[in-house]
Each structure stands twice: as structure tokens, then as C-alpha cells.
N, C-alpha and C positions, 0 to 999 in steps of 0.2 A: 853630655847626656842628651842633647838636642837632637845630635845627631845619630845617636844609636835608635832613638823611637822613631826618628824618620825612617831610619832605614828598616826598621821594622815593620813598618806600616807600610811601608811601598815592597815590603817581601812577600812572593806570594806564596803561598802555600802548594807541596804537591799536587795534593787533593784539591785544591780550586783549579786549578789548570786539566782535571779530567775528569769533572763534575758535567762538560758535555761532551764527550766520549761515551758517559753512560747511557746518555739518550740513545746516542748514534747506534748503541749496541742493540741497545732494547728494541727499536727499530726495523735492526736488521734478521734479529731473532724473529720479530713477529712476522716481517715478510717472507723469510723460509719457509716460514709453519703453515701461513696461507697458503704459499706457491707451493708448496709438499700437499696441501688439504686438498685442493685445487685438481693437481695432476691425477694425487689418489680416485677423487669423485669420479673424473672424466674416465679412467681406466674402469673403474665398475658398470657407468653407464655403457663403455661400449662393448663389455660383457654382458649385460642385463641385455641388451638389443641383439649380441650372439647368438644367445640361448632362444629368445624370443624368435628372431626368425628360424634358428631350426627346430624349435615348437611348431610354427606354424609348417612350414616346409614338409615337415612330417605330416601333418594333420593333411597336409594336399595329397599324401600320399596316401593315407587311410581314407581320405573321399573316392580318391581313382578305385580302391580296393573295393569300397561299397559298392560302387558299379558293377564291377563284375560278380559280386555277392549277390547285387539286387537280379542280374541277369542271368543269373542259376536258380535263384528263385523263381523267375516267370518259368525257366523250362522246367521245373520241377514239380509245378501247379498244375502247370500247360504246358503239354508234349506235342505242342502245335506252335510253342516260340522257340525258336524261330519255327517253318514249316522245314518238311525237310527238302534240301536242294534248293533252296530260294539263290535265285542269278544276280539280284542287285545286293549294293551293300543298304545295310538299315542302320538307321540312326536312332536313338529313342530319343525323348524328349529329357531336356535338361531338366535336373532333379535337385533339391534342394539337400545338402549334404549336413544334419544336424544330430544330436545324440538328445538322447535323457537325461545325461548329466550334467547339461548345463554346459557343455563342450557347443563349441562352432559356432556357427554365424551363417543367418539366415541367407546374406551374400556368396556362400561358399556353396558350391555344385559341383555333382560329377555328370557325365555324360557317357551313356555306350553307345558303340560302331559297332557292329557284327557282320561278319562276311564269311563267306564259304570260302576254303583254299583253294589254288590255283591247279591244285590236284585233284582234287574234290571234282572242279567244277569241268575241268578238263576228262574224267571218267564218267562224266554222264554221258549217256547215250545219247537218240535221236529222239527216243519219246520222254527222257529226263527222268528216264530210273538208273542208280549209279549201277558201273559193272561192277563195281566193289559189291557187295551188298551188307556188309557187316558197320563199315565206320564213316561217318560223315566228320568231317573235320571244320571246324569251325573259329575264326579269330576274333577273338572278342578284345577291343581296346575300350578300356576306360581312362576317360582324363577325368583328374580333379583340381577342380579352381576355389582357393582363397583369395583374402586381398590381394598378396602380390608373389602367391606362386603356382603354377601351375606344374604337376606331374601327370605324365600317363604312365599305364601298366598295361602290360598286354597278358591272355592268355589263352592259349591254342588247347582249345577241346575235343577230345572226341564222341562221338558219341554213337548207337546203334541204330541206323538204318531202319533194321524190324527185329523183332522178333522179343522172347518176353524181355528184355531188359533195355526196352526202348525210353524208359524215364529217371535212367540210369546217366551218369557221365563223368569220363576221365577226366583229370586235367593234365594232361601229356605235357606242358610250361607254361609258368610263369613267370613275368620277368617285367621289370621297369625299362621303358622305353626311356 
């Protein structure tokens, strides 16, 4: 009988020989769910930063647009901006690109270039009346800067020389440069 309880006592049980196997599992479970939590997060961050720069990206494009908005508005006021047949290019002064609703950044700016075309400027005569006398053609480039994008937009106008629909004008293209 000595020997049956010994040999009981030294028998081990299934379930004791995989009582840490369950750790090992528990373990391995929880580091998948992390490394899966993990992967998950990173993947949305670098959609959330996606979106965010072409938020912004965009927003450089509606600045470049303002520009030329704001420079249909001076000729629209004043039918002396530009004058007509002016020979050099003009720059205007960089402009702060912000809205009302809380949109933009007081860093963000657009800028306009305006020049007469090469046609334009090539038909003026000797005393600098065009022989065209109906359309003056004019390139208007706006660039717009955010933090970290810049667009320009260009748009080729024309407009009347003289006569009554001189604070009038087409816009014959527009187009992202």
C-alpha cells in the first residue's frame, strides 16, 4: 500500500503540466491585440495627415484664387488697374489670405503678377496706342502660400481698349499652373 501512495503522489496530473501553457497563451493573445491596436492607430494617423494636407493643399489653391478675385476687383473699382498698355510686369504687394469663418492662417498669402501679352505688347504702335483697338490682353498669375504648399493659378483676360464696356472683362482662361 506504501507503494501505490507513493506512486500517486509522484503522478502528476494532466492539468498540472499545462497550467503554464495558459500563461504562455494569455500572453500571446494580449501581444497580438496590442501589435493589431498598434498597426490599426498608425494606419489612421497616416490618413488623418492624408486628408489634412490635402485640406490644406486645397486651401493654397483658394488663396492663389483670391488673388485673382482681389485683382478683378481693383479693375472693377478702377479702370486705371492696371492702366492700359503698361510695358513692365507689376507685382502687387503680398496679401494675407484669411476668411470669416475662422478658416486660414494669418501666415497664409497670396500674391499677383500682371503683364500684358506678348501680343498685346508687340501691337502697340510707336506712340503706344494698340493697332487692335478693341482688346487688351492681360496675364494675371496668382500664387498662394500656406504652411507647406504653394499653388499658382493663372488667368488670361481680356479686356476693352475703349469704348462704353471699358470696366467690363472676359476671362478667356483659367488654369492652375
Amino acid at each position: 500500500m506504501g507503494d501505490k501512495q507513493l506512486l500517486r503522489t509522484t503522478r502528476t496530473s494532466p492539468r498540472d503540466s499545462q497550467s503554464g501553457s495558459v500563461i504562455l497563451m494569455t500572453m500571446f493573445i494580449i501581444f497580438f491585440l496590442a501589435a493589431l491596436m498598434i498597426t490599426v492607430e498608425m494606419l489612421r494617423l497616416s490618413d488623418l495627415e492624408d486628408v489634412t494636407n490635402q485640406i490644406e493643399d486645397m486651401q493654397a489653391y483658394y488663396c492663389a484664387e483670391a488673388g485673382i478675385e482681389y485683382f478683378l476687383n481693383l479693375h472693377r473699382f478702377n479702370n486705371n488697374v492696371p492702366p492700359l498698355n503698361f510695358a513692365a510686369d507689376v507685382t502687387l504687394p503680398q496679401l494675407p489670405c484669411t476668411s470669416g469663418g475662422g478658416f486660414g492662417n494669418s501666415t497664409w498669402t497670396y500674391q499677383v503678377r500682371y503683364y500684358n501679352s506678348k501680343a498685346c505688347t508687340r501691337d502697340l504702335n510707336a506712340n503706344g496706342s494698340p493697332d487692335s483697338p478693341y482688346y487688351n490682353l492681360i496675364h494675371v498669375i496668382s500664387t498662394g502660400r500656406t504652411t507647406r504648399f504653394t499653388r499658382r493659378v493663372r488667368a488670361d483676360i481680356h479686356r476693352p481698349s475703349e469704348g462704353a464696356y471699358i470696366d467690363s472683362v472676359e476671362i478667356r482662361r483659367w488654369r492652375e499652373l
